[in-house]
DODO-324159 format. One record per residue (C-alpha): residue number from 1; chain; y, z, x. Coordinates in steps of 0.25 Angstrom, whole numbers, plus 5000, padded with zeros to 4 digits. Layout:
! DODO-324159
NUM_A_Y_Z_X
...
//
This chain:
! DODO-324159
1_A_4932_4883_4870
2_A_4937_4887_4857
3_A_4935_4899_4849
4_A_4927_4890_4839
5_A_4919_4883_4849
6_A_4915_4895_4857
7_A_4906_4900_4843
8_A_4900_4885_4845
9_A_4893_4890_4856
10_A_4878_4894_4853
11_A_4868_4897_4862
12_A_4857_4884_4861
13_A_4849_4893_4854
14_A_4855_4897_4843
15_A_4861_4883_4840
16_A_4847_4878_4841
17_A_4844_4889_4830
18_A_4855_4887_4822
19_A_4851_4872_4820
20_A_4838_4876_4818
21_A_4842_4884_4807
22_A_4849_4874_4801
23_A_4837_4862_4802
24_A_4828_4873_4795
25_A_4839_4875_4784
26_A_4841_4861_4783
27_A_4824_4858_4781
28_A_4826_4868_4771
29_A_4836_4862_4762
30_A_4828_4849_4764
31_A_4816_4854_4762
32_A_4823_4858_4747
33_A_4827_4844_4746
34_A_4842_4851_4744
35_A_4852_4843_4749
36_A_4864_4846_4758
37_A_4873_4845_4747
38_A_4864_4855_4737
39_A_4863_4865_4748
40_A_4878_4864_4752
41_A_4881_4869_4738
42_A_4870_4878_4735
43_A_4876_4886_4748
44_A_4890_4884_4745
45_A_4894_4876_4758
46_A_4898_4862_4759
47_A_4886_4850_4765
48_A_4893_4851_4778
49_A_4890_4865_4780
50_A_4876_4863_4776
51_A_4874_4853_4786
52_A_4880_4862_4796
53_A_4870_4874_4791
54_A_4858_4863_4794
55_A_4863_4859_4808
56_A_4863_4873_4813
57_A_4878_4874_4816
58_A_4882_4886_4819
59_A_4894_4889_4813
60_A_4891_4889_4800
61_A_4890_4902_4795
62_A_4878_4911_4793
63_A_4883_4910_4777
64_A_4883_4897_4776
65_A_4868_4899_4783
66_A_4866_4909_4772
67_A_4871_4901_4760
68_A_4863_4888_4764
69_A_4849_4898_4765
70_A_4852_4904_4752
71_A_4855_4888_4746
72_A_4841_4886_4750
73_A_4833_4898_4747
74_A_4830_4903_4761
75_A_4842_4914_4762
76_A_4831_4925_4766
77_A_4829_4917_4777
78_A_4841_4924_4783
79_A_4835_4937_4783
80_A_4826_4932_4794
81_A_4841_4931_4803
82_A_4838_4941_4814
83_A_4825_4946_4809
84_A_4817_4944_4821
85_A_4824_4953_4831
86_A_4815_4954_4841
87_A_4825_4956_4851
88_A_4834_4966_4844
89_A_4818_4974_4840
90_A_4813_4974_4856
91_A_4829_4982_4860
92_A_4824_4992_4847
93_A_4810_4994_4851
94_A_4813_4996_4866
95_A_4823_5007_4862
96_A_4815_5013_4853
97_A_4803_5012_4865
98_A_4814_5020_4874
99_A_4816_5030_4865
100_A_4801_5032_4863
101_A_4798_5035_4875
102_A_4809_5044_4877
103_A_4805_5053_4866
104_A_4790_5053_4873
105_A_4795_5057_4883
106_A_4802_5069_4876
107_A_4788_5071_4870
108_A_4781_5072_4883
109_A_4790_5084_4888
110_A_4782_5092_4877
111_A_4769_5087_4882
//
């Protein structure tokens, strides 16, 4: 396997996402009645790396991503990247359990 081809492997999930993210990108344009061609240009990239954007294929860059979102108007939507992370809030709230209820039981000494 080759260096290039090892980065080709994605878990399901995330290609599954990626195209996803690309089918709602390209119902976006549509949905402008924008053209692949107007877009290309409004994002600076050529119709072949449009089409690519809207198929979910992973690697185009997250500027290209950026620049497409921003030649339709929905670029805040990348401010929602990451911004449920429920995961990484649970491993700070446990932590911050922990040391609760290690300073009661300092308290408690007093008591």
């Amino acid at each position: 396997m080759t260096k290039h081809s090892k980065a080709m492997v994605l878990p399901r999930k995330v290609r599954r996402n990626l195209e996803t993210a690309g089918e709602q990108i390209k119902l976006a344009r549509k949905r402008r009645s924008l053209s692949l061609e107007a877009v290309a240009e409004r994002a600076q990239c050529t119709k072949l790396t449009l089409m690519r954007v809207e198929k979910g294929t992973p690697t185009v860059s997250i500027g290209i991503y950026a620049r497409v979102l921003y030649a339709l108007g929905l670029d805040d939507d990348l401010l929602f990247l990451a911004q449920k992370d429920q995961a990484g809030q649970a491993l700070v709230d446990a932590k911050l359990m922990r040391k609760n209820e290690r300073n009661d039981e300092e308290y408690d000494v007093f008591d």
